[in-house]
C-alpha positions as CSV (number, residue, x, y, z in Angstrom):
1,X,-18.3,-18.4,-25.0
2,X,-14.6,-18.2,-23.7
3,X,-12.6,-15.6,-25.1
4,X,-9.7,-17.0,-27.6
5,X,-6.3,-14.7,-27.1
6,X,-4.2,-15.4,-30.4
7,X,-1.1,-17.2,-29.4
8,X,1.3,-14.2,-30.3
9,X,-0.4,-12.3,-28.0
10,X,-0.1,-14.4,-24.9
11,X,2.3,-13.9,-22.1
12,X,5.0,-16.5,-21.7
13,X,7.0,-16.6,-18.5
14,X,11.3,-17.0,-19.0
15,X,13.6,-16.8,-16.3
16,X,14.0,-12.7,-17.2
17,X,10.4,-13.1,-16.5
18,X,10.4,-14.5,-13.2
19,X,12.7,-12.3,-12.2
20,X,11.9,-9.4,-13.2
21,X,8.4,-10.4,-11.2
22,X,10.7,-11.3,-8.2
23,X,12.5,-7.9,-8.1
24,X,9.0,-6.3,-8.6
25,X,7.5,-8.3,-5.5
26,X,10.5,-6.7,-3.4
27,X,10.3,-3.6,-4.8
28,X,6.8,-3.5,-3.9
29,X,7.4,-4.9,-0.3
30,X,9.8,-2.2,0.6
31,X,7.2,0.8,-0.8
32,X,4.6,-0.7,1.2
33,X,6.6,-0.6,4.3
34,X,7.8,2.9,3.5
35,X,4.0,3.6,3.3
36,X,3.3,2.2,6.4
37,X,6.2,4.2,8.0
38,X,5.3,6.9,7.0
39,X,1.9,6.6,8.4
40,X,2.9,5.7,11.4
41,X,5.3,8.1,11.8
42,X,2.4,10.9,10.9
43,X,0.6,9.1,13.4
44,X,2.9,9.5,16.1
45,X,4.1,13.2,15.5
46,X,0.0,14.0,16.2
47,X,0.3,11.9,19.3
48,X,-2.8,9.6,18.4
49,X,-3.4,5.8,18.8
50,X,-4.1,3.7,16.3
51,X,-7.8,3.2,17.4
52,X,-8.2,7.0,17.2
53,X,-6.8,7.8,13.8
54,X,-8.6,4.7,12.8
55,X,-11.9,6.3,13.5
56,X,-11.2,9.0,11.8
57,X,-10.3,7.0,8.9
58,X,-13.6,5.1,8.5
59,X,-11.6,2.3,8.9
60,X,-10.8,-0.3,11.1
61,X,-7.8,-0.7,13.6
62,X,-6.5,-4.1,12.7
63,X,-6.5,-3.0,8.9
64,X,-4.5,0.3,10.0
65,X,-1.8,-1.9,11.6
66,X,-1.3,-4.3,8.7
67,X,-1.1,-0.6,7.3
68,X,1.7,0.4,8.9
69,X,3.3,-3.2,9.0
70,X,3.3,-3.1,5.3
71,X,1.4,-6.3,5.0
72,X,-1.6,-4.8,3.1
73,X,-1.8,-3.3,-0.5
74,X,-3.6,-0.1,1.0
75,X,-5.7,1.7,-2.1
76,X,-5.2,4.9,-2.6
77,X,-8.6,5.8,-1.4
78,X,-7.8,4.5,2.3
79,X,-4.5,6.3,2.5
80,X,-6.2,9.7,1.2
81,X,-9.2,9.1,4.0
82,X,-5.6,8.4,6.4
83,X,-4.1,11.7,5.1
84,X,-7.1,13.7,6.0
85,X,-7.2,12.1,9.3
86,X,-3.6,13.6,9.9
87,X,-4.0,16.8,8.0
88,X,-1.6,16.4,5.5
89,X,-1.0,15.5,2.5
90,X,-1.4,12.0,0.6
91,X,2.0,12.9,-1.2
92,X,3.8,12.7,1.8
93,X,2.5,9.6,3.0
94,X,4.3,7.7,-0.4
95,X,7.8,7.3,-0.3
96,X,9.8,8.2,-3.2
């Protein structure tokens, strides 16, 4: 049975719509880039390769340089298992 949503509850897209959903798509481009510079930065402070922070991680080394590309949605769970790889702390992994 297919779920009926009443038609004053239902999402219509306007143009402040769309752009509100384009500024939100940039927005969220630069924080994951910040995120990923961040990372990298922490990365490269310690001195370690990708392939060994990586390991630590539990995750693999393609996925942790999308990472630090910003061209991955990283869940909070990988960049707390990356934060404890580095020692610090997830907070200062997530730019402001």
């Amino acid at each position: 049975m297919a779920l009926r949503i009443p038609q004053s509850c239902q999402f219509r897209m306007n143009n402040k719509n769309a752009e509100a959903a384009s500024a939100s798509t940039q927005d969220n481009e630069t924080f994951l880039a910040g995120i990923g510079k961040n990372v990298r930065m922490a990365r490269e402070a310690l001195k370690l390769p990708q392939s060994q922070l990586a390991v630590a991680s539990g995750i693999r080394q393609a996925h942790l340089s999308d990472i630090e590309r910003g061209t991955v949605n990283v869940t909070i769970l990988t960049l707390r298992r990356i934060a404890l790889a580095l020692h610090t702390n997830v907070t200062l992994l997530i730019p402001e």
